[in-house]
C-alpha positions in Angstrom: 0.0 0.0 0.0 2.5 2.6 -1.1 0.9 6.4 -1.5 3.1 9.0 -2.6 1.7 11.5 0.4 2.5 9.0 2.8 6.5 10.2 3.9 9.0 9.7 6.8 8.0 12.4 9.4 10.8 14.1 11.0 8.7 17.2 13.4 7.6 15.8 16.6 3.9 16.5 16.3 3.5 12.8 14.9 -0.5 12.0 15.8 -1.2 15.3 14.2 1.1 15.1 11.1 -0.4 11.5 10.6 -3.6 12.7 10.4 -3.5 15.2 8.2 -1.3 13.3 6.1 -4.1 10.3 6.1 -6.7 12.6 6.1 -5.8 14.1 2.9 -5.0 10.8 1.1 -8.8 9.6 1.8 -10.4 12.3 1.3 -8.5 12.8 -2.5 -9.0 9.4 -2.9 -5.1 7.8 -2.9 -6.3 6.0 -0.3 -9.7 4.2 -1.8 -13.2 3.4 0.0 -12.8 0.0 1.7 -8.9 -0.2 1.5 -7.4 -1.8 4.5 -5.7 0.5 7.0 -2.6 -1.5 8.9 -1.2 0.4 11.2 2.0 -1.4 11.4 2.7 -0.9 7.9 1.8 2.4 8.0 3.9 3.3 10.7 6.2 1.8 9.0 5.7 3.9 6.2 5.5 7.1 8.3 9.0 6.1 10.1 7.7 6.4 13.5 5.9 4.1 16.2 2.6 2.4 15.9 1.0 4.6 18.6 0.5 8.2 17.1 -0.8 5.9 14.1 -3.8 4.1 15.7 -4.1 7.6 17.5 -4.8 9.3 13.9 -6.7 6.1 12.7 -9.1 6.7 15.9 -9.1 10.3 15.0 -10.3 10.3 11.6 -12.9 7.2 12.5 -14.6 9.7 14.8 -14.9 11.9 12.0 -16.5 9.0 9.9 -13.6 8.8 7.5 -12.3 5.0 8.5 -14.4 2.6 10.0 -13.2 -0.3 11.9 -15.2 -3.8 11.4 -15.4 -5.9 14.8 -13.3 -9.1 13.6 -11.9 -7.5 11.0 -9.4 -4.9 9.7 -9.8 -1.3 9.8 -10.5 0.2 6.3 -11.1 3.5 4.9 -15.2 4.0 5.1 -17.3 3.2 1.6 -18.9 6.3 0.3 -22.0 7.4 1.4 -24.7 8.9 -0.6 -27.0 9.7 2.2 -24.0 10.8 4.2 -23.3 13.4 2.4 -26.9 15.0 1.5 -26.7 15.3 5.0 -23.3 17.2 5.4 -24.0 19.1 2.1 -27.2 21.0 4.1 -25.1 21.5 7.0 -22.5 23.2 5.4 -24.2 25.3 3.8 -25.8 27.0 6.3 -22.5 27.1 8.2 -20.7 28.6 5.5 -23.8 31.1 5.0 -23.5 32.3 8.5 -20.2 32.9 8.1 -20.8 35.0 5.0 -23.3 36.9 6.7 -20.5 38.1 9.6 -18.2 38.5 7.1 -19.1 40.8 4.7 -19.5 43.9 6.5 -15.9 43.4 7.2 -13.9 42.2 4.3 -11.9 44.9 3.0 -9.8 45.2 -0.7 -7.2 42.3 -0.1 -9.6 40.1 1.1 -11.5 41.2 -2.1 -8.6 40.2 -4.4 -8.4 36.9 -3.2 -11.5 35.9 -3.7 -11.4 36.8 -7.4 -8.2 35.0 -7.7 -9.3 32.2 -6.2 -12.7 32.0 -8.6 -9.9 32.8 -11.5 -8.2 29.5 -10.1 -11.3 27.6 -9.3 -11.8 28.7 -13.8 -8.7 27.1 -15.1 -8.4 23.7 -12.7 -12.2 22.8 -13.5 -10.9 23.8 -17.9 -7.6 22.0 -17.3 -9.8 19.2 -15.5 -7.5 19.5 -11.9 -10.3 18.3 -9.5 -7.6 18.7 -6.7 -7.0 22.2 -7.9 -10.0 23.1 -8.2 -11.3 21.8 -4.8 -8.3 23.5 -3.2 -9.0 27.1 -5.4 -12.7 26.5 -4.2 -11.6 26.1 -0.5 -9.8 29.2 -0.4 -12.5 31.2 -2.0 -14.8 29.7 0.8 -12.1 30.2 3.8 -12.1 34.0 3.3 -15.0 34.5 4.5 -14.4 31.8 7.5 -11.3 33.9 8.3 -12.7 37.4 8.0 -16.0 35.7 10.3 -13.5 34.8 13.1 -16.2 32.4 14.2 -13.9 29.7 15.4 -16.6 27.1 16.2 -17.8 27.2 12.4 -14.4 26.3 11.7 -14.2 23.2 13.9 -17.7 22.2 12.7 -16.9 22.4 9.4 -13.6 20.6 9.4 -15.9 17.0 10.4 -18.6 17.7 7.6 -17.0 19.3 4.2 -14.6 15.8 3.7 -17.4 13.8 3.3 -18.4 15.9 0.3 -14.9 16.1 -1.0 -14.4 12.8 -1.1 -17.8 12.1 -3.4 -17.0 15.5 -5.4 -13.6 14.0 -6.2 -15.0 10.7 -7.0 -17.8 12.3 -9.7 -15.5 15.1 -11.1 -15.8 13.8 -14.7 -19.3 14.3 -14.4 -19.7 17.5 -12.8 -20.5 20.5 -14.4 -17.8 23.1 -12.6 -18.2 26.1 -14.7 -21.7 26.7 -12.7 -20.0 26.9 -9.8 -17.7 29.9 -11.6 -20.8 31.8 -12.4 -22.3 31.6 -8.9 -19.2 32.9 -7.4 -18.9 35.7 -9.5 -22.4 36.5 -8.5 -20.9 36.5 -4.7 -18.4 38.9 -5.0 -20.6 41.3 -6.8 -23.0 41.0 -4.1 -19.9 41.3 -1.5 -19.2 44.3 -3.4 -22.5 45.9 -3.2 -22.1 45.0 0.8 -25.3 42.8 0.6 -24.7 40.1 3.3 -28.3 38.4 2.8 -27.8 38.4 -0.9 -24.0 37.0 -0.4 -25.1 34.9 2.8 -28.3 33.4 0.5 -26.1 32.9 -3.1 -23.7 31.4 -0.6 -25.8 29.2 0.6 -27.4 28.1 -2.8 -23.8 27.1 -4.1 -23.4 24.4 -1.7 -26.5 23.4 -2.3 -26.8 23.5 -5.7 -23.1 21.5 -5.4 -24.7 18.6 -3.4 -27.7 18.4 -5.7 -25.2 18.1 -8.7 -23.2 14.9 -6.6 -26.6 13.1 -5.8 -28.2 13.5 -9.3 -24.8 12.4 -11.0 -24.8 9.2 -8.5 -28.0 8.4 -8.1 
């Protein structure tokens, strides 16, 4: 089970480094739904001690990203449809609540990088990057989660969005991107005009309109 994001880790923060490190693999999809997860060869791969590595693997199965199977090996958990409808609402109103804090307060630079990320967001969906693209849409969306300074949006966002990752990375061929261009265009102008309920509402619809785009393609 070799993964190229899978390295020696030589900073001392190991349970946190390995969980972000197999956090990231599963949720772009190096490590696949339902591949075994052995922490001994992991740690192994990882260069340090089995501990921090079933710490991580305990970790990210709180968050529902593995799943351990009494009698069995622990694997990285199956996609789930329903999961995600779920985590889709939820997120959406989270990040629209943010939006609504944050507009009143965003100022030029803050601005300018949300129309380079929606620039970014352009030429990973053209050039077909779905990590790219994921990542240029993150940023666009962490703006305003920065700007908010809520930092309990933050933490309940960090459980939910990966489940919708993971599936959004799993459909990308599918997945008409460029809509989600257009509807953050439409943000900023309302973030220009200093709307919050237009921003917070668009906001909201974009997430949305994201999760019915995942279900309809899967269904």
């Amino acid at each position: 089970m070799k993964n190229n994001i899978i390295k020696p880790i030589k900073r001392l923060s190991f349970r946190d480094e390995v969980y972000q490190n197999l956090k990231q693999a599963i949720i772009t999809l190096q490590l696949q739904p339902e591949q075994r997860l052995h922490d001994k060869e992991l740690a192994e791969q990882f260069g340090i001690s089995r501990t921090p590595v079933r710490e991580a693997l305990k970790r990210l199965e709180d968050e529902g990203l593995v799943e351990s199977i009494p009698g069995s090996a622990t694997r990285v958990a199956p996609l789930k449809l329903e999961e995600a409808r779920h985590a889709v609402t939820v997120v959406a109103v989270l990040h629209a609540l943010a939006t609504r804090l944050a507009v009143p307060l965003l100022e030029h630079s803050d601005m300018e990088e949300l129309e380079f990320s929606t620039k970014t967001l352009q030429l990973s969906i053209e050039k077909k990057d779905i990590i790219k693209a994921i990542e240029a849409d993150e940023a666009f969306h962490n703006v305003f989660l920065d700007v908010a300074g809520n930092p309990e949006i933050i933490h309940a966002l960090e459980r939910v969005v990966p489940k919708i990752q993971r599936l959004e990375i799993s459909q990308f061929t599918s997945i008409k991107g460029l809509k989600s261009v257009e509807q953050h265009q439409q943000i900023i102008t309302a973030c220009k005009n200093k709307d919050c309920e237009l921003a917070a509402r668009l906001i909201e619809n974009n997430w949305l309109s994201l999760g019915e785009l995942l279900t309809l393609q899967t269904d």
